[in-house]
Structures are given as structure tokens and as C-alpha cells.
VOGU-3710 file (C-alpha; in Angstrom, 3 decimals, decimal comma):
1> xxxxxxxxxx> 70,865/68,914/126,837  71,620/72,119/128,673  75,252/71,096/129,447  75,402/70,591/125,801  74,226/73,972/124,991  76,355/75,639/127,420  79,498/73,518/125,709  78,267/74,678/122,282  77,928/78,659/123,711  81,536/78,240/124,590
11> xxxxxxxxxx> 83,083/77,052/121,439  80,846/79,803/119,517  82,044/82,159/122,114  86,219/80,587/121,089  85,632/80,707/117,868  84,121/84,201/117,488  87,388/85,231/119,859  89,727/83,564/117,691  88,194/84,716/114,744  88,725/88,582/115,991
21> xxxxxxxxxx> 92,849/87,939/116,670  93,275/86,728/112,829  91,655/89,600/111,756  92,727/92,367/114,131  96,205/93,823/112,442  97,356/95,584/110,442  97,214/94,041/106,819  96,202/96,389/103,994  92,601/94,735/103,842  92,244/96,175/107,278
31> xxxxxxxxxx> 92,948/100,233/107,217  90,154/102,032/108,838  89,266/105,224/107,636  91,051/108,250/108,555  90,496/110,286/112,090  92,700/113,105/110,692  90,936/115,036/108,093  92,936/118,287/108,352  96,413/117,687/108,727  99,259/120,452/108,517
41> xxxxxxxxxx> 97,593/123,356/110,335  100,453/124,772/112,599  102,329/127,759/110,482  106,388/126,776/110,653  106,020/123,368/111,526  107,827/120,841/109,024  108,446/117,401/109,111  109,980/115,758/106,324  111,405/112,375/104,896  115,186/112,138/105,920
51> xxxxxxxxxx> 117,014/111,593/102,336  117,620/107,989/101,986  116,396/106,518/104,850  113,108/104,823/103,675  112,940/101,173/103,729  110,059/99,257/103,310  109,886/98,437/107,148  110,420/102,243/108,096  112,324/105,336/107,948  114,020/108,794/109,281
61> xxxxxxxxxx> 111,614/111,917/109,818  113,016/115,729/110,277  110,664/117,539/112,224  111,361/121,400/112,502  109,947/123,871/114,546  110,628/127,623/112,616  108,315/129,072/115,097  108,617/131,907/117,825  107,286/129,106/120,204  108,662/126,021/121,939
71> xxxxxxxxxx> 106,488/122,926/120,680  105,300/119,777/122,058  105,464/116,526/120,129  104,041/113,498/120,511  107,355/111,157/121,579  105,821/107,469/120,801  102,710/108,062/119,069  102,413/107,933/115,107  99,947/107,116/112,619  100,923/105,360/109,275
81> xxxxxxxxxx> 98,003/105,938/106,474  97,948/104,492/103,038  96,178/106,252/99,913  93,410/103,679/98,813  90,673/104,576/96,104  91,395/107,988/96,581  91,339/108,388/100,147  93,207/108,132/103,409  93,159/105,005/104,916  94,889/103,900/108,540
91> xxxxxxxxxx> 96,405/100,855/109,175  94,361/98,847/112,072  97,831/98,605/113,643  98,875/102,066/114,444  94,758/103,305/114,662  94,051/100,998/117,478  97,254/101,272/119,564  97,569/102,107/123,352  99,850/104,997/122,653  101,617/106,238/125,850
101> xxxxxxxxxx> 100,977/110,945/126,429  104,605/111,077/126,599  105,649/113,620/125,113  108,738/115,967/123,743  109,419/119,659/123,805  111,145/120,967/120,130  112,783/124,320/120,796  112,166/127,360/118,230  114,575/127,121/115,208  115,912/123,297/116,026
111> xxxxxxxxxx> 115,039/120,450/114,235  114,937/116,270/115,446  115,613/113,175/113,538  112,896/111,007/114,848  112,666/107,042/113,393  109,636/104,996/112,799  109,384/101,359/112,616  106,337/100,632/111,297  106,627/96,549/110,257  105,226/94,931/113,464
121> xxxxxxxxxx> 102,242/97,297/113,647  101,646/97,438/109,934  104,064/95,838/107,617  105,979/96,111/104,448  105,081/99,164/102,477  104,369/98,373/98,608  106,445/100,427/96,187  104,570/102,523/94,525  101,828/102,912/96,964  101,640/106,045/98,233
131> xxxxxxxxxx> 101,888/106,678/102,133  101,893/109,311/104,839  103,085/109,330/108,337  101,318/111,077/110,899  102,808/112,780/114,685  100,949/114,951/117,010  102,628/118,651/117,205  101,038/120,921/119,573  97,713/118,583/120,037  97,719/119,093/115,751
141> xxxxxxxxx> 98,092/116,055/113,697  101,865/117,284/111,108  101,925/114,510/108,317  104,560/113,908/105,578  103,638/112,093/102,824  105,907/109,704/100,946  105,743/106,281/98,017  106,836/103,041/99,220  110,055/101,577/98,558
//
């Protein structure tokens, strides 16, 4: 009996663990709420949707510094949120990533093109649905906001 009960423990213990991958993603049912209440704090910091670059799997950002400072940006790390009964929600995908510190400076008065491909973390945005896309600028979340394709 016991080495039946141990066998048992370690297909619950399987199944539980398999159970977890399926629904670990980053599939609309499974946005998490949103970490970044405030967004948009740092005066003469833009970033913006580049002009017909948004596809459902991703798209071009301008981020501009009109500062008197040098700023740091966060070179990897992003955070795609959808809009869902009123409220931010974060894709599983990009919330629970192992995002690396690198990051890049943005000199006063210059502005970057920086690209996002969001489809392996997250998906196909719905058109319609309405998005935004979050970076770290100066240890401040920037986010642009934008409808799906």
C-alpha cells in the first residue's frame, strides 16, 4: 500500500505540474492586474506609436527625451497591458518575465525608435481592443496607449 501511495503522490504531484504549464501564458484569460498604477510621471518624456507600424504581433515606439537631463531606459524590459472591464490588465507573459537591468542612456533633445514583439509572450492583439505598452524611464513606468489592429 505505501508504494502505492507514494506512486499516486507522484502523478498528483505531475499532474498539478502539468496543469500549471497549460495555464501559465499569456492568453487574454490570464492578465494579472496591473503593478503600474501611475504611469507618465517624468515632465518631457514621450513615447509614442511610430505611424504605421502596428501589427497585430507588435510595433515601432518613439521615445523622446525633451529634458535638460540624460535618461535611462529600460533596453529589454516592457510591459504589454490590455483594457478589460474598465481596468488595466497585464498579460501573464510580459508580468512574469525574467527581464535582464540592462539598460540605455537617451540624450536630452534625441529621440529612439525602439520595436516590440509582443506575440510569443502574449499574442495577437484583437482589433478594437484597446492596449498600452509600458518601458521603464528613469526607474518611472512611460506608457503609450494604442487599439489593436
Amino acid at each position: 500500500m505505501e508504494g502505492k501511495a507514494k506512486e499516486m503522490k507522484k502523478s498528483l504531484i505531475l499532474l498539478i505540474s502539468l496543469f500549471m504549464i497549460l495555464f501559465t501564458g499569456c492568453g487574454s484569460s490570464d492578465n494579472v492586474g496591473t503593478a503600474y498604477a501611475e504611469v507618465n510621471v517624468e515632465e518631457g518624456i514621450t513615447f509614442t506609436l511610430k505611424e504605421d507600424t502596428l501589427k497585430t504581433a507588435g510595433a515601432t515606439f518613439v521615445l523622446t527625451n525633451n529634458t535638460e537631463a540624460a535618461a535611462n531606459y529600460s533596453a529589454k524590459e516592457y510591459h504589454l497591458e490590455q483594457m478589460k472591464d474598465g481596468q488595466w490588465q497585464e498579460f501573464a507573459g510580459t508580468a512574469q518575465s525574467s527581464w535582464s537591468d540592462e539598460t540605455a542612456t537617451l540624450e536630452v533633445g534625441e529621440s529612439i525608435e525602439l520595436s516590440y514583439n509582443w506575440k510569443n509572450f502574449c499574442g495577437a492583439t484583437a482589433k478594437g481592443t484597446q492596449y498600452r505598452l509600458i518601458i521603464m524611464v528613469n526607474e518611472s513606468p512611460v506608457a503609450v496607449e494604442f487599439t489593436g489592429a
